[in-house]
BAGUPA-464696 format. One record per residue (C-alpha): x, y, z; residue in one letter. Coordinates in steps of 0.001 Angstrom, whole numbers, padded with zeros to 6 digits, always signed. Layout:
BEGIN
XYZa;...
END
This chain:
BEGIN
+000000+000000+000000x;+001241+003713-000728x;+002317+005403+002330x;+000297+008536+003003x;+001285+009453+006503x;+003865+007834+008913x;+000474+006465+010626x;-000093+003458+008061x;+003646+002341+009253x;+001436+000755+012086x;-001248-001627+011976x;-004892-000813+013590x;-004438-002125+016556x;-001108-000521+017403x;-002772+002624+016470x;-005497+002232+019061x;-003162+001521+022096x;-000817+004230+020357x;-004044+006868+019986x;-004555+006060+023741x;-001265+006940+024943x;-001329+010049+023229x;-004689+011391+024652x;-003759+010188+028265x;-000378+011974+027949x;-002225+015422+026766x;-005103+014880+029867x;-001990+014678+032332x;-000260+017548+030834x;-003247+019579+030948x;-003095+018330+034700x;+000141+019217+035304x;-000259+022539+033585x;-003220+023462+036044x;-000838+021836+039511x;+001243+024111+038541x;-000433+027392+037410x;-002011+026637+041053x;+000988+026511+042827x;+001880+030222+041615x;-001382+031942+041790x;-003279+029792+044576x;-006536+030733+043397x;-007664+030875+040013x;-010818+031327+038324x;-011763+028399+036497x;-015138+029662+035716x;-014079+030944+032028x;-012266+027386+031263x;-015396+025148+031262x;-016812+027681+027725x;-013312+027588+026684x;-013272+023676+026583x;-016569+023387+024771x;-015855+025493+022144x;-012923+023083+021516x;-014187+019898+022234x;-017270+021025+019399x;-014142+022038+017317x;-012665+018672+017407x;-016392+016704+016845x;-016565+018951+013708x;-012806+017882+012279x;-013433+014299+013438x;-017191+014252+011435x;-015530+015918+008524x;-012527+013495+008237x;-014972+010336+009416x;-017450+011654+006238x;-014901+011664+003886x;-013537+008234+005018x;-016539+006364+004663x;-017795+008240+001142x;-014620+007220+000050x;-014847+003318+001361x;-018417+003302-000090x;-016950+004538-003767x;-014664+001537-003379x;-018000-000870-002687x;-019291+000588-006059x;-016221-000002-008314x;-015698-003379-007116x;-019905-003759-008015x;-018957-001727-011171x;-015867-004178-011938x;-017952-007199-011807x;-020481-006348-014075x;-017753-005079-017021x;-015916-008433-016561x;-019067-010118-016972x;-020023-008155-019956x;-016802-008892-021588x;-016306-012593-021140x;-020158-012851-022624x;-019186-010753-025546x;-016321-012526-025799x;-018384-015842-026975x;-019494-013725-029817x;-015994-013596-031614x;-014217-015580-033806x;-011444-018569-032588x;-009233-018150-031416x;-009969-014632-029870x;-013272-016420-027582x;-010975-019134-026164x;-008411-016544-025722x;-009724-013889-024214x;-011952-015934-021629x;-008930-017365-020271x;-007324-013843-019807x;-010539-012532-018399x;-010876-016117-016056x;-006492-015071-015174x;-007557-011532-014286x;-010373-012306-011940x;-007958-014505-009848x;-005100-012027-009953x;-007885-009255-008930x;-008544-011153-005639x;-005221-012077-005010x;-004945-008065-004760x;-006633-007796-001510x;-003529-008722+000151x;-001438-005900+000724x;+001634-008031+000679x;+000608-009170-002757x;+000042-005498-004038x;+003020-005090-006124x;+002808-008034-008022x;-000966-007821-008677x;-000639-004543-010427x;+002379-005947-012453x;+000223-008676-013573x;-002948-006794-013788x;-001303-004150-016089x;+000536-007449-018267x;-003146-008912-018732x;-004408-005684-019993x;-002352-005728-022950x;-002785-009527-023883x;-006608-008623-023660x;-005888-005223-025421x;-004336-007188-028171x;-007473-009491-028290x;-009196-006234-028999x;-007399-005628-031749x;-007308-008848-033251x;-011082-008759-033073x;-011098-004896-034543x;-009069-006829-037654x;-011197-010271-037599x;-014518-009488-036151x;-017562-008331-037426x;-019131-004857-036557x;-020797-003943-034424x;-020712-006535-032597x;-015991-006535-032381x;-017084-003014-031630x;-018917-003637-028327x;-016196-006649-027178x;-013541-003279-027650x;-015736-001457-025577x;-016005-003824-022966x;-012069-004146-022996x;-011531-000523-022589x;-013747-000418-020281x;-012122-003056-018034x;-009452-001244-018244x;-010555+002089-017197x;-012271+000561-014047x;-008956-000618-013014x;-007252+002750-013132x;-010582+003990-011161x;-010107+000925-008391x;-006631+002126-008035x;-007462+005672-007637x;-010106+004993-004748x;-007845+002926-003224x;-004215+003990-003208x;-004159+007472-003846x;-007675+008923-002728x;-007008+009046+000948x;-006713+011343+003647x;-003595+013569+003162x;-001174+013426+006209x;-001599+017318+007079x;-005447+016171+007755x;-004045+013618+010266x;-001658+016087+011584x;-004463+019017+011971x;-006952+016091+013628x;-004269+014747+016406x;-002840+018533+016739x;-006587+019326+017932x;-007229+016366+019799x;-004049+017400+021732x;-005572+020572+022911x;-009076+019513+023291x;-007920+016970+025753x;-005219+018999+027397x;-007828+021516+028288x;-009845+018663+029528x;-007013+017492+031796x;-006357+021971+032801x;-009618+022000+033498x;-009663+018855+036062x;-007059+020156+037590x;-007820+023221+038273x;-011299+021761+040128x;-008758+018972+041415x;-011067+016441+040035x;-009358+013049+039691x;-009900+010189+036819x;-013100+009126+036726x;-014738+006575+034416x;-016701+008875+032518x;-012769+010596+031770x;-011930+006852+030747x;-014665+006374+028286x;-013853+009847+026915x;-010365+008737+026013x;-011426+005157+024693x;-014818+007053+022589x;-012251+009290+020777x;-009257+007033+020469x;-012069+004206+018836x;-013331+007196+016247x;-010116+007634+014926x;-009126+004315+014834x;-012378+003677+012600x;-011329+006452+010551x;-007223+005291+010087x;-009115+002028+009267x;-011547+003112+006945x;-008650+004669+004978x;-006779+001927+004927x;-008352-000536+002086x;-007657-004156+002125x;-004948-003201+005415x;-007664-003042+007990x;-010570-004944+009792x;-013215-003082+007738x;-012624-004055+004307x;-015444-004282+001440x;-016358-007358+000746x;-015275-009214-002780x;-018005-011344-002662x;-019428-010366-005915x;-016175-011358-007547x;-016054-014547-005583x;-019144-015507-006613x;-017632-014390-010982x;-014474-016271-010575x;-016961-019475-009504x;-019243-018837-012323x;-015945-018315-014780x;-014291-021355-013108x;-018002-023346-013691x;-018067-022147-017728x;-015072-023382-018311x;-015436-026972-017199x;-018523-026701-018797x;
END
């Protein structure tokens, strides 16, 4: 997978615990910040702090909405492609039947080769390779096209081209979504620089009222350390837990796989 930010160096569990640390460390700091403002003033007015830290907090639901928003549209454009994917490999390997040998035998076999290689892509350890052979298996079926341009008879080698092409331009979409639509690290930066604040003011605030941890401070960290985590893992296709499911081109490569023994 193409590294965005230095936060897809870790996997989504390491990011949790990691997301954790970070907003306990900014709660005590805010602590410590208030212990010691205290020990120089011995009174102080905490009345303003409370508006202060709701204005912030609202701040960071706002940034974490507007980064969770454009997670998800983008992991439900990936659902749509892979839907989209299906149906133009379909199309082709059907249209393929309606030209000439050796281009039908042919180009079903590429098409039956690409669907395999297309699943084996889902593994990010695989990624490399799969594009390699994905981008091979475009040519062989680009030179199918032509062959059928040359020996086929129109419209109908005019509709197998189209389904080709199209194949092909689905691909570069897939790869778009994927790999290179994705949050931009400053986003990442900007959303844990916030979080920071938000929950160091949490943590001045407490200790200004020399409130100690409490469980609804506990859930607080987990609720916003688990929101991010969705979102790093939302980002992340075929690295995460939430992943889109390939069973639509499960269930082509069985019907390919069916055809040809058939």
């Amino acid at each position: 997978m193409e590294i965005v930010s230095i936060l897809d160096l870790f996997p989504i569990w390491a990011l949790f615990l990691m997301t954790v640390g970070f907003v306990v460390i900014a709660i005590e700091f805010g602590q410590w910040l208030a212990r010691v403002q205290l020990k120089r003033e011995k009174e102080v007015n905490a009345a303003p702090v409370g508006p202060m830290v709701g204005a912030i907090l609202g701040l960071l639901a706002f940034m974490l909405a507007f980064t969770f928003g454009f997670a998800a549209s983008r992991f439900e454009e990936r659902k749509q492609i892979l839907q989209n994917e299906v149906n133009v490999i379909r199309t082709a390997y059907l249209r393929a039947g309606l030209m000439p040998e050796p281009i039908t035998l042919e180009s079903r076999r590429l098409l039956k080769q690409y669907v395999d290689v297309r699943l084996g892509g889902t593994r990010p350890e695989n990624l490399e390779q799969v594009l390699e052979r994905s981008k091979q298996l475009h040519e062989a079926l680009w030179a199918q096209a032509l062959a059928a341009a040359e020996q086929g008879k129109p419209p109908i080698n005019s509709l197998f081209i189209q389904s080709i092409n199209e194949l092909i331009d689905t691909h570069s979409r897939r790869v778009t979504a994927g790999l290179r639509n994705r949050l931009p690290g400053p986003i990442w930066l900007a959303l844990y620089s916030l979080m920071f604040l938000a929950m160091t003011a949490i943590g001045y605030q407490g200790g200004l009222s020399s409130t100690r941890r409490t469980l609804a401070g506990i859930i607080l960290v987990l609720a916003f350390s688990a929101v991010i985590t969705v979102i790093a893992d939302l980002d992340r296709p075929g690295a995460g837990l939430i992943r889109v499911s390939q069973a639509g081109m499960i269930e082509l490569q069985q019907e390919l796989s069916d055809d040809v023994r058939q």
